[in-house]
Backbone as a chain_set.jsonl record, in Angstrom:
{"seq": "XXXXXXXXXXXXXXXXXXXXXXXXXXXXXXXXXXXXXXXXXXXXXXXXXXXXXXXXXXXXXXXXXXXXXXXXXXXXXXX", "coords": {"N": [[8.085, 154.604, 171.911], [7.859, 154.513, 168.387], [8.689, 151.786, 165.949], [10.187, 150.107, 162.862], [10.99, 146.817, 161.884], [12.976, 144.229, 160.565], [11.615, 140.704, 160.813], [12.302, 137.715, 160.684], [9.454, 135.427, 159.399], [9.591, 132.641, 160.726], [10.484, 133.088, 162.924], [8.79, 135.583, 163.986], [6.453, 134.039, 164.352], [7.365, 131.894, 166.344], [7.705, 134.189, 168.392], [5.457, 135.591, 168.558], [3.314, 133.183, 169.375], [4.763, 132.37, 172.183], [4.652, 134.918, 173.384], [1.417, 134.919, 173.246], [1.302, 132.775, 175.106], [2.737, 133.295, 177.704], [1.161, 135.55, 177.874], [1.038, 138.065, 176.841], [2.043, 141.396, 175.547], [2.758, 141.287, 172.291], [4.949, 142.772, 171.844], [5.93, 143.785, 174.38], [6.736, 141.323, 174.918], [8.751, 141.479, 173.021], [10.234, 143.737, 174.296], [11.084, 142.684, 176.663], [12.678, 140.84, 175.832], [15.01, 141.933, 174.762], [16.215, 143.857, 176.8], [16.765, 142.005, 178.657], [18.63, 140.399, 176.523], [20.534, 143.096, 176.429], [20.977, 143.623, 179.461], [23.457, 141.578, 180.037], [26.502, 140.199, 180.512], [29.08, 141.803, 179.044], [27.432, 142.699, 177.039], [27.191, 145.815, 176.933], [29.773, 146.625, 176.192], [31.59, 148.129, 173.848], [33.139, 146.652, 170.957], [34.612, 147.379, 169.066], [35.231, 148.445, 165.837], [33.177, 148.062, 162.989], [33.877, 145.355, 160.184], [32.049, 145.764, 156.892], [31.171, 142.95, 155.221], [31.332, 142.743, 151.834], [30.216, 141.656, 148.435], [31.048, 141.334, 145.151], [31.653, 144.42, 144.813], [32.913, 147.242, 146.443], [32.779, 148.108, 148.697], [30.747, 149.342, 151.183], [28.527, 152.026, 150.042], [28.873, 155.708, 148.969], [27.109, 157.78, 150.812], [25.092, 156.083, 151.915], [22.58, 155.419, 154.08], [22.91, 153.474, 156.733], [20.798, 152.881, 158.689], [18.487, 153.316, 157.751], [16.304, 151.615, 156.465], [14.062, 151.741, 153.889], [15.16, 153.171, 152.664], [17.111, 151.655, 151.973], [16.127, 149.771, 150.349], [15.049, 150.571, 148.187], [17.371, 151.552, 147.386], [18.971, 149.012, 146.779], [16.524, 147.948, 145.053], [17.319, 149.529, 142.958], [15.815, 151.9, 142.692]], "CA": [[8.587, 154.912, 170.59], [7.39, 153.054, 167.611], [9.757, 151.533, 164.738], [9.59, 148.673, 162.31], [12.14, 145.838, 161.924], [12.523, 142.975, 160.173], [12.017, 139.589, 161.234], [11.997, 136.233, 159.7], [8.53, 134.631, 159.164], [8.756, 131.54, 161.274], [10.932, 133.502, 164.047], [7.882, 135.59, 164.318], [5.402, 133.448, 164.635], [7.173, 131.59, 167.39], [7.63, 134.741, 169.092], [3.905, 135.457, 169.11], [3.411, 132.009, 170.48], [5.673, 132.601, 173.146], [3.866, 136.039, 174.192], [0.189, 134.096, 173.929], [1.605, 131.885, 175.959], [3.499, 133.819, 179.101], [0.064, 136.15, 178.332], [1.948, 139.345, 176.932], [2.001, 141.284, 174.258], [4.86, 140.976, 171.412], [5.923, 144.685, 171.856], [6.515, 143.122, 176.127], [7.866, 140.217, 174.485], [10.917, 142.036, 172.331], [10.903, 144.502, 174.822], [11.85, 142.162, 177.731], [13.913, 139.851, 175.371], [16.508, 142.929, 174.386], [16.404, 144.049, 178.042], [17.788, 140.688, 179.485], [20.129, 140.507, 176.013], [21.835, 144.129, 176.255], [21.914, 143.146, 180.317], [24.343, 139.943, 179.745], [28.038, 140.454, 180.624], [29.838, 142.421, 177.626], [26.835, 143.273, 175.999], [27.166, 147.061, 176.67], [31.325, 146.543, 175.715], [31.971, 148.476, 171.988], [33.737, 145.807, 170.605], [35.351, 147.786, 167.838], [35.112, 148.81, 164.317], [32.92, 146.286, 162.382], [33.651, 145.935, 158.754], [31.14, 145.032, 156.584], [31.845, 142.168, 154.073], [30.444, 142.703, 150.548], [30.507, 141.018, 147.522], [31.266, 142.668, 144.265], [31.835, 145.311, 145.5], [34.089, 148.076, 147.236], [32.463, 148.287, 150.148], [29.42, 150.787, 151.356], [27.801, 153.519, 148.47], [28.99, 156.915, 149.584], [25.655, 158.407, 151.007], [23.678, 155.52, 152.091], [22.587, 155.416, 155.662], [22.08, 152.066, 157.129], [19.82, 152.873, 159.569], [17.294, 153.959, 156.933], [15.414, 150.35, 156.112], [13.567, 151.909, 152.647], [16.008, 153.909, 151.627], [18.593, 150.905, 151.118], [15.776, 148.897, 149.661], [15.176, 151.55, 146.948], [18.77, 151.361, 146.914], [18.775, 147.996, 145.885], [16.004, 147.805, 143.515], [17.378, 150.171, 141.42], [14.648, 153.064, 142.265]], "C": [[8.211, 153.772, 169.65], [8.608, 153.068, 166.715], [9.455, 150.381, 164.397], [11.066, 148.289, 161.668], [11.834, 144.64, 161.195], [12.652, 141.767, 160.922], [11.194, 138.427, 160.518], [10.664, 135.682, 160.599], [8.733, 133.904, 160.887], [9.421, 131.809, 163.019], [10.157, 134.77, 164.786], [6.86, 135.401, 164.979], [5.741, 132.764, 166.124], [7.457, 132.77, 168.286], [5.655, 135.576, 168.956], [3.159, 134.676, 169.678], [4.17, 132.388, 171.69], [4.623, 133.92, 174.11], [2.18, 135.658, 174.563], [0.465, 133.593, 175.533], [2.211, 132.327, 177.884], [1.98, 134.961, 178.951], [0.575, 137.65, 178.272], [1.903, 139.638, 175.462], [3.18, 141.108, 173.313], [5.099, 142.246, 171.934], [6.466, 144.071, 173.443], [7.167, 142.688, 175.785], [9.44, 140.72, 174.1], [11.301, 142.961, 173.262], [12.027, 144.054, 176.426], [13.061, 141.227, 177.327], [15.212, 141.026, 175.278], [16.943, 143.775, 175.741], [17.287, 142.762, 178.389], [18.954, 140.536, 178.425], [21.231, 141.799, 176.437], [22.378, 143.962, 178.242], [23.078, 142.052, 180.63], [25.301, 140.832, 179.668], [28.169, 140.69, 179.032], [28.687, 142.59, 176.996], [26.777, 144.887, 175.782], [28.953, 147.648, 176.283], [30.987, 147.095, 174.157], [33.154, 147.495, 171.895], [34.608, 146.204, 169.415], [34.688, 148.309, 166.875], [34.668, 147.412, 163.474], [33.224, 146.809, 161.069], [32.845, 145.407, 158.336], [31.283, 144.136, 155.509], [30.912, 142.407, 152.878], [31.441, 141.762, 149.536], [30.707, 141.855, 146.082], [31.433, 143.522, 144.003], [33.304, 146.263, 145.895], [33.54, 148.774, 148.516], [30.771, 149.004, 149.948], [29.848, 151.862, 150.18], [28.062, 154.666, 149.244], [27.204, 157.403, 149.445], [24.36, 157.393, 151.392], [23.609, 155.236, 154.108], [21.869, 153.933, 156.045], [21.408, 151.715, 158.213], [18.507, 153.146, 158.754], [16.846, 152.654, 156.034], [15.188, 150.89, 154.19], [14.522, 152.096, 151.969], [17.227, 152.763, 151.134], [17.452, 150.089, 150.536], [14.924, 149.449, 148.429], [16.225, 151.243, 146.3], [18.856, 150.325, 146.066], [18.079, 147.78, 144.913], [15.823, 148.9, 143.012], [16.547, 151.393, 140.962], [15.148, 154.334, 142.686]], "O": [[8.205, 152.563, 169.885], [9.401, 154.007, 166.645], [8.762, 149.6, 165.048], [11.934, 149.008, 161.174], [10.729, 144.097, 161.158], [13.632, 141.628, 161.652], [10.068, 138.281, 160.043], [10.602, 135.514, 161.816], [8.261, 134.368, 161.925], [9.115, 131.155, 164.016], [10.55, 135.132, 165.895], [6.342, 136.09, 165.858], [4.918, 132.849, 167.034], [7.485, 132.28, 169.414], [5.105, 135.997, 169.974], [2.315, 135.101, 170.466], [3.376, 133.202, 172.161], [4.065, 133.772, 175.197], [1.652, 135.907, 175.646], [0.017, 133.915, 176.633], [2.032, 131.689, 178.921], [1.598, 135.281, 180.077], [0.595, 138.386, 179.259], [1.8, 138.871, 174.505], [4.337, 140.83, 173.627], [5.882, 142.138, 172.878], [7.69, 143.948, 173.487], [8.33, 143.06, 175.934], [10.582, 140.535, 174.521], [12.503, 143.221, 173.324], [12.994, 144.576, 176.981], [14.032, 140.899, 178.008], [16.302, 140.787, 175.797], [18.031, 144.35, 175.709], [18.516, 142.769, 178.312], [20.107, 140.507, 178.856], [22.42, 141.622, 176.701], [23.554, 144.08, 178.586], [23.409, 141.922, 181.809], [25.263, 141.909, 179.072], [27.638, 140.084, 178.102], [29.035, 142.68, 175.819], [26.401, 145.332, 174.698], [29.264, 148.83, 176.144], [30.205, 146.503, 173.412], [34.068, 147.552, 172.717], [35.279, 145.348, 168.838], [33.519, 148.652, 167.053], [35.234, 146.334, 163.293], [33.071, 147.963, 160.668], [32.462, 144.434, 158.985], [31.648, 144.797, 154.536], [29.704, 142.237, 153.043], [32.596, 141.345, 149.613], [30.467, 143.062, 146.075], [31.434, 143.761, 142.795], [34.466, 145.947, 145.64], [33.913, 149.79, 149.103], [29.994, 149.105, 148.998], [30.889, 152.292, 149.683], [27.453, 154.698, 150.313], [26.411, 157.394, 148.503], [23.157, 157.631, 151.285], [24.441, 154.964, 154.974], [20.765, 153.463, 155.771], [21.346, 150.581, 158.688], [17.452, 153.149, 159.389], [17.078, 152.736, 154.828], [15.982, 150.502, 153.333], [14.855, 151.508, 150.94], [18.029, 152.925, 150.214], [18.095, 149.275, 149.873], [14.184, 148.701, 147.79], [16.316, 150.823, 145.146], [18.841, 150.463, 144.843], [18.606, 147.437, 143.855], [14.755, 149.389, 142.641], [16.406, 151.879, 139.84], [14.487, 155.354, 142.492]]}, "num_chains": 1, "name": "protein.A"}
């Protein structure tokens, strides 16, 4: 399955170093890093109801889905 995510610049780069380096590609790389995280004690535990803190605000925009990357960054700028 493909999908696109963000990740910071220089946390990137050292994960493409990292996969040079063990001789793998990144897609191996994140795929074996979130394998060994979601295996770790309590990582498959629901921990609750998160809220989300905003600023100015009253919380989440009725109708925005925050699984949908573009669509909140439309959201934001205003398009």
């Amino acid at each position: 399955m493909r999908t696109t995510v963000a990740i910071e610049t220089h946390l990137l780069k050292k994960a493409r170093q990292a996969a040079m380096a063990s001789r793998q590609t990144l897609s191996s790389l994140v795929q074996d890093s979130l394998r060994s995280y979601l295996s770790c004690k309590g990582a498959n535990e629901v921990k609750g109801t998160q809220k989300f803190i905003t600023f100015r605000g009253k919380g989440l925009q009725a109708g925005v889905n925050m699984d949908d990357t573009a669509s909140l960054l439309d959201r934001m700028e205003g398009r």
